[in-house]
C-alpha positions in Angstrom: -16.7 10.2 -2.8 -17.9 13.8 -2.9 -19.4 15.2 -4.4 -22.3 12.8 -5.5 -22.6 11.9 -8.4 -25.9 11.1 -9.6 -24.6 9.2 -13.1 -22.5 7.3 -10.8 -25.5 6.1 -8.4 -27.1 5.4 -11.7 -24.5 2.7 -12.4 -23.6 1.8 -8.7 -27.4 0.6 -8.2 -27.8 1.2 -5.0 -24.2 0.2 -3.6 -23.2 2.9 -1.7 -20.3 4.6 -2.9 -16.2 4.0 -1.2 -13.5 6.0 -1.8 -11.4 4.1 -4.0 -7.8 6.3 -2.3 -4.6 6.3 -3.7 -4.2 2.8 -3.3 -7.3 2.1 -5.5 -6.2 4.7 -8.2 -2.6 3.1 -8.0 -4.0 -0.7 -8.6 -5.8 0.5 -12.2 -1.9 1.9 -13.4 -0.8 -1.9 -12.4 -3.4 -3.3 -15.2 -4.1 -0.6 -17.3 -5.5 -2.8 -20.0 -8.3 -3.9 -17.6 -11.4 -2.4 -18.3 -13.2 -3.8 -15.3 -11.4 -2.8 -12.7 -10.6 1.4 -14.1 -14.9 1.0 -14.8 -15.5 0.1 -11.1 -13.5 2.3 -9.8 -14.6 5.5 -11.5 -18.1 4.4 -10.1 -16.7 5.0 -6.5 -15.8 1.0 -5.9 -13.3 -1.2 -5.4 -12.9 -5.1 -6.1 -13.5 -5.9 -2.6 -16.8 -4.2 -2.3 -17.9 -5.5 -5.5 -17.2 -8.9 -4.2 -18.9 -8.4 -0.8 -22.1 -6.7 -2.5 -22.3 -8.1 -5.9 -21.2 -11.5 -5.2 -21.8 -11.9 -2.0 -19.3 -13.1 -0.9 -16.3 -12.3 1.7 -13.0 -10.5 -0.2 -9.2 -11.3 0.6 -8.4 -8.9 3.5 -4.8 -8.4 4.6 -4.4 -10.5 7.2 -5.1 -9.5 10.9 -0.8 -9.9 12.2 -0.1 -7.5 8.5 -2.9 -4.9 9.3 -1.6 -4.8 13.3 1.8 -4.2 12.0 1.1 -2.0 9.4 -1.2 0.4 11.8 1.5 0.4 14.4 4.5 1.4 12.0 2.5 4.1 10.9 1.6 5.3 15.1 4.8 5.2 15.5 5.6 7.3 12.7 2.7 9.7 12.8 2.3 10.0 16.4 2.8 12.8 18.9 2.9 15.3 16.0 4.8 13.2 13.8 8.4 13.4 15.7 9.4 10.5 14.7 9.1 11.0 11.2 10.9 14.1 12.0 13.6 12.7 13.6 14.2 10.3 10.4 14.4 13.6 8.0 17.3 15.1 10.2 18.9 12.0 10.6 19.1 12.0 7.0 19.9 15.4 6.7 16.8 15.6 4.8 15.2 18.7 7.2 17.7 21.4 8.9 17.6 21.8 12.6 15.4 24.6 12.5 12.8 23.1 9.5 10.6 22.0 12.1 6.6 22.9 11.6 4.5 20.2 11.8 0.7 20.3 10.6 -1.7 17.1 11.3 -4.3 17.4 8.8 -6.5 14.9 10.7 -5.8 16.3 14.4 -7.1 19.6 12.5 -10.6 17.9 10.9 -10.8 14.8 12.9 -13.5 12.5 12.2 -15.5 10.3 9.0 -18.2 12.8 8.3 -18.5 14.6 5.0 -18.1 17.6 7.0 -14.4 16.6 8.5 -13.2 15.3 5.1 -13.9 18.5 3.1 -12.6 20.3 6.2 -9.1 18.1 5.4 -9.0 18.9 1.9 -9.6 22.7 3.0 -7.3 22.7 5.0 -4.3 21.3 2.9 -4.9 23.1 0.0 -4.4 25.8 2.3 -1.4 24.6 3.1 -0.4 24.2 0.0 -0.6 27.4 -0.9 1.3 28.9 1.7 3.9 26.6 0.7 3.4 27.9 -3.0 3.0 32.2 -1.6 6.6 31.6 -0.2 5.0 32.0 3.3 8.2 31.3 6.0 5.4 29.8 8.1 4.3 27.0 5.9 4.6 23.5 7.4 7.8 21.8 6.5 5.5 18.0 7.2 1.9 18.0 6.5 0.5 14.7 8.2 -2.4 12.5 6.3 -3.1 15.7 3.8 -6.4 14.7 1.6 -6.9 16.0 -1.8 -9.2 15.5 -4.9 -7.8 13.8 -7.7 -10.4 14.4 -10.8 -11.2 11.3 -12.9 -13.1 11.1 -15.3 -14.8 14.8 -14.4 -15.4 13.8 -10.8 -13.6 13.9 -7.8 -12.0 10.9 -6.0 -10.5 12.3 -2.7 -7.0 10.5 -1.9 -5.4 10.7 1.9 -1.8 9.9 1.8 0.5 9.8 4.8 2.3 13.0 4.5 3.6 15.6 2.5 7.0 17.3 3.1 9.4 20.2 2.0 12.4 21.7 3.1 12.3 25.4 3.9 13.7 26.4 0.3 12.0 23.8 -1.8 9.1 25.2 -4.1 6.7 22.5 -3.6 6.2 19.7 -1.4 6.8 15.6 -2.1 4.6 13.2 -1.2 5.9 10.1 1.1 4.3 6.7 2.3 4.8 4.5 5.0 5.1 1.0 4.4 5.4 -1.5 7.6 7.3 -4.5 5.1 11.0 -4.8 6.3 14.0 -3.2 4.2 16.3 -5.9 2.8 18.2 -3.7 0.6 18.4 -5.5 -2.6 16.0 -8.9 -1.8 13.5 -6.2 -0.8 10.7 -7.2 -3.4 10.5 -4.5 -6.3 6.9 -5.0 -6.9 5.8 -3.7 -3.8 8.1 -0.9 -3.9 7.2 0.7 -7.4 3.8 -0.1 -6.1 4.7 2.1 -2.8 6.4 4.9 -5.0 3.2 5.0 -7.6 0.7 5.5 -4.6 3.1 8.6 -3.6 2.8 9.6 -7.4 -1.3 9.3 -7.1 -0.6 12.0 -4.5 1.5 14.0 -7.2 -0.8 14.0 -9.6 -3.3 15.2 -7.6 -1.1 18.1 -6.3 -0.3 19.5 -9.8 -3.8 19.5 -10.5 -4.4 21.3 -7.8 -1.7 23.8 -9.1 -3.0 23.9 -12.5 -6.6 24.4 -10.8 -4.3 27.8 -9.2 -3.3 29.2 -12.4 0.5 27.8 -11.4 2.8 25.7 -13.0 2.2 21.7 -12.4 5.8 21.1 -12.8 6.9 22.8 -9.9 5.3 19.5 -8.3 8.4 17.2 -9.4 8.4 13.6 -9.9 10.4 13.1 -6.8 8.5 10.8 -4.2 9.3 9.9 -0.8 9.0 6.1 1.1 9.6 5.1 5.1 10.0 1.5 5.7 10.7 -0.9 8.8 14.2 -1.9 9.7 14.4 -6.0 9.8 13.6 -6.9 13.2 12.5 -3.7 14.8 10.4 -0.6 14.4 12.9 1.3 13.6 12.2 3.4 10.2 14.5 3.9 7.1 14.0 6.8 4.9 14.7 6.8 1.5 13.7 10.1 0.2 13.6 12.3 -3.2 12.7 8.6 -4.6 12.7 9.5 -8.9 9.3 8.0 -9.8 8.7 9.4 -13.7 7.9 5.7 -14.7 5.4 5.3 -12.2 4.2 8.7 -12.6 4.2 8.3 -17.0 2.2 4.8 -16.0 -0.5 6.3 -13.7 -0.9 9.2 -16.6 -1.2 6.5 -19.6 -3.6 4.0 -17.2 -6.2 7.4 -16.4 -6.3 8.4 -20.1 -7.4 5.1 -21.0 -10.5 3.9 -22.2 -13.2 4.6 -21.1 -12.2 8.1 -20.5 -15.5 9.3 -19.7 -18.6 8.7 -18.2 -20.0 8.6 -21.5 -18.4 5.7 -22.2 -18.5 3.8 -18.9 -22.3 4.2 -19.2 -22.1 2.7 -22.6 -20.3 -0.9 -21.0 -23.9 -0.9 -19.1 -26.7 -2.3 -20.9 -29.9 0.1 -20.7 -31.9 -0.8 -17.0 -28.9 -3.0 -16.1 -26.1 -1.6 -13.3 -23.0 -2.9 -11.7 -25.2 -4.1 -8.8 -25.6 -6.8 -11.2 -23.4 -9.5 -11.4 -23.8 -10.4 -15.1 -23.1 -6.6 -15.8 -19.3 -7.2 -14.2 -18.7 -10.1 -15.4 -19.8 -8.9 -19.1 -16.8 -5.8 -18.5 -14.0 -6.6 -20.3 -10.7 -7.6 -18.2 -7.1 -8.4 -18.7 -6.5 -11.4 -16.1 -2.7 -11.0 -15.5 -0.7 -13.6 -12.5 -0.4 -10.4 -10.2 -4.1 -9.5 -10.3 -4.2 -11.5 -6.8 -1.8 -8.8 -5.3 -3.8 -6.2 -6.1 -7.6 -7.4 -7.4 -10.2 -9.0 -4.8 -11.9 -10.3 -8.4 -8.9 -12.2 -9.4 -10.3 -15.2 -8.9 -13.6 -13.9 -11.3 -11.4 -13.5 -13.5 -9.0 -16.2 -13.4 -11.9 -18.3 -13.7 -13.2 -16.4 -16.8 -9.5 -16.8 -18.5 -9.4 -20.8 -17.6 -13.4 -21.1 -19.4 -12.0 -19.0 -22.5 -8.5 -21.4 -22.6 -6.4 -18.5 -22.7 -2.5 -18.6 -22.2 -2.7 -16.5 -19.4 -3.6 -19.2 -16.8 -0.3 -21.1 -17.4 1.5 -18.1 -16.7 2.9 -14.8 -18.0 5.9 -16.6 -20.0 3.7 -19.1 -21.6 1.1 -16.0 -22.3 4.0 -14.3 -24.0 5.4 -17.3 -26.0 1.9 -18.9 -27.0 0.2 -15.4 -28.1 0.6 -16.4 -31.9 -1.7 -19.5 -30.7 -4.3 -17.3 -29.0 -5.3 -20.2 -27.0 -4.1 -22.8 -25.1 -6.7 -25.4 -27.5 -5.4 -23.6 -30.8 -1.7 -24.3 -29.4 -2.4 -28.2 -28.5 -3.9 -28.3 -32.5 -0.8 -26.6 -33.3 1.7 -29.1 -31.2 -0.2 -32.4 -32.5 -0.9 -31.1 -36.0 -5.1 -31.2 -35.8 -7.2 -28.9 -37.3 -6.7 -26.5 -39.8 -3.4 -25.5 -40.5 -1.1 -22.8 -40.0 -2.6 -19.6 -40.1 0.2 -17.1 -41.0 3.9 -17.5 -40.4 3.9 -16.8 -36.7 1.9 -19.7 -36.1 4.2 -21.9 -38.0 6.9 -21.0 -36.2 5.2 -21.5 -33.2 4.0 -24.9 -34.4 7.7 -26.1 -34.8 9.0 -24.6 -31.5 5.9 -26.8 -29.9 7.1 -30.0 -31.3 10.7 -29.5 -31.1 10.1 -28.8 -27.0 7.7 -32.0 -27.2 10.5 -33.7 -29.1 13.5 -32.4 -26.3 11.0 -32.9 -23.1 10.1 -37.0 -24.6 14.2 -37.8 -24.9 15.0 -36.1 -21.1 11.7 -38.2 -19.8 12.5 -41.8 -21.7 16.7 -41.4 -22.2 
């Protein structure tokens, strides 16, 4: 993260800082009610190094076939200058035959140093504002551009695959790369709203950028763009000028919720105490949800947290829904068998009879 911040050291404890990406930013829109996971990452963590430091113990990784895949799609992609990519936008009649300037950002400031990374985020917001002058030379693909996307009042530096425009558009869109295989309709939603909100991360951080110009931030649009791998080959397919105002209207509501400052993450600490310390995290407020473990190395925390406290969660997202009257899974079993004190209100009546007519239904299909 850059630059340091010394409140967030304060509350890190020693753990050195990570940048979270887009692909941290994007997990906190997924569970926006989670407080433990938007608090760790406006520290400058994620999950996994929370896991590995706090816990010591090892995080789920993706697994070593995925991440080989997943590094050569993008090679092929992103390689020698990006022609590939290139090729996929004319195919697509995306780019015209002469709409062919190419920047790498990273063959530019290659390298991990502080130095190299703010010479990246130089260096595309440069681009940018050729793009934004009208300048005929600006690129029409900007390969792994890196910007600052401020939360909170500090800056968490996101690298995305690329950037692109046509000649005559105003602004560029951001695209990702994803290695999973097209198939068209069985092609698993989640992980593509999940593909097209990491692209939005990369819009957001371009309008502030245009904002932080005197310009108007809606000349970024919420148009992204996603490149994924043809069944059976490496072959790409482009689906570009994706619409992604949900995803976008998500990420928005998930970073302007509590705590919206470091004020207030401070105040989840107790005084002397840090998120080095593994009663500290535990003690943050979460939102266990079934697709934490897509996203969340501290599912299983959490899970665990959610099975102690009996709540509906554990059995599932439809039994969450349907038992939230009970509040818990104890308080429905009183409510099924009639122990305890009574009814509360009228929604737990109702609930009361739907329990024991299902009881009734499941004992006549069990015994005939």
């Amino acid at each position: 993260m850059t630059p340091e911040n010394p409140r967030l050291a304060r509350l890190r404890g020693g753990i050195a800082p990570v940048e979270v990406g887009a692909r941290g930013i994007e997990s906190v829109a997924r569970n926006a009610g989670c407080t433990r996971l938007r608090a760790i990452v406006i520290a400058g963590l994620t999950p996994g190094e929370v896991i590995k430091h706090v816990f010591q113990a090892e995080p789920d990784i993706m697994s070593p076939f995925a991440m080989t895949l997943s590094q050569a799609f993008q090679r092929r992609l992103l390689g020698n200058g990006g022609s590939s990519l290139l090729t996929a936008y004319r195919d697509k009649g995306m780019l015209g035959q002469t709409e062919v300037k190419i920047t790498s950002v990273a063959d530019q400031a290659p390298g991990d140093s502080v130095v190299a990374r703010r010479r990246r985020e130089a260096e595309t917001q440069r681009l940018i504002d050729l793009k934004h002058a009208g300048n005929p030379n600006a690129p029409n693909l900007i390969l792994n551009p890196r910007l600052p996307l401020e939360l909170v009042g500090v800056d968490h530096p996101i690298e995305l695959d690329y950037m692109v425009a046509a000649d005559a558009d105003p602004s560029y869109r951001f695209g990702t790369i994803k290695s999973y295989a097209d198939r068209g309709g069985k092609t698993d939603q989640a992980d593509i709203r999940a593909a097209c909100r990491e692209a939005a991360v990369g819009t957001l951080a371009l309008r502030q950028h245009i904002t932080a110009r005197g310009g108007d931030p809606a000349v970024a649009t919420d148009r992204v763009d996603m490149v994924l791998r043809a069944p059976g080959s490496f072959n790409p397919r482009l689906f570009a000028a994706m619409r992604a105002e949900s995803e976008l209207a998500s990420l928005v509501r998930a970073l302007s919720a509590a705590p919206a400052d470091l004020d207030e993450v401070e105040r989840l600490v107790p005084a002397g105490r840090t998120f080095a310390n593994a009663q500290v995290v535990e003690q943050l407020p979460n939102n266990y949800r079934s697709a934490c473990k897509e996203h969340c190395a501290l599912w299983e925390r959490c899970r665990a947290q959610a099975l102690a406290g009996g709540q509906p969660i554990i059995l599932g997202d439809l039994a969450a829904e349907q038992l939230a009257a009970a509040g818990s899974i104890a308080r429905a079993i009183d409510l099924l068998d009639g122990r305890g004190r009574p009814p509360n209100n009228r929604a737990e009546a109702a609930l009361s009879v739907e329990l024991r007519a299902a009881s009734a239904l499941l004992d006549r299909i069990a015994n005939g």
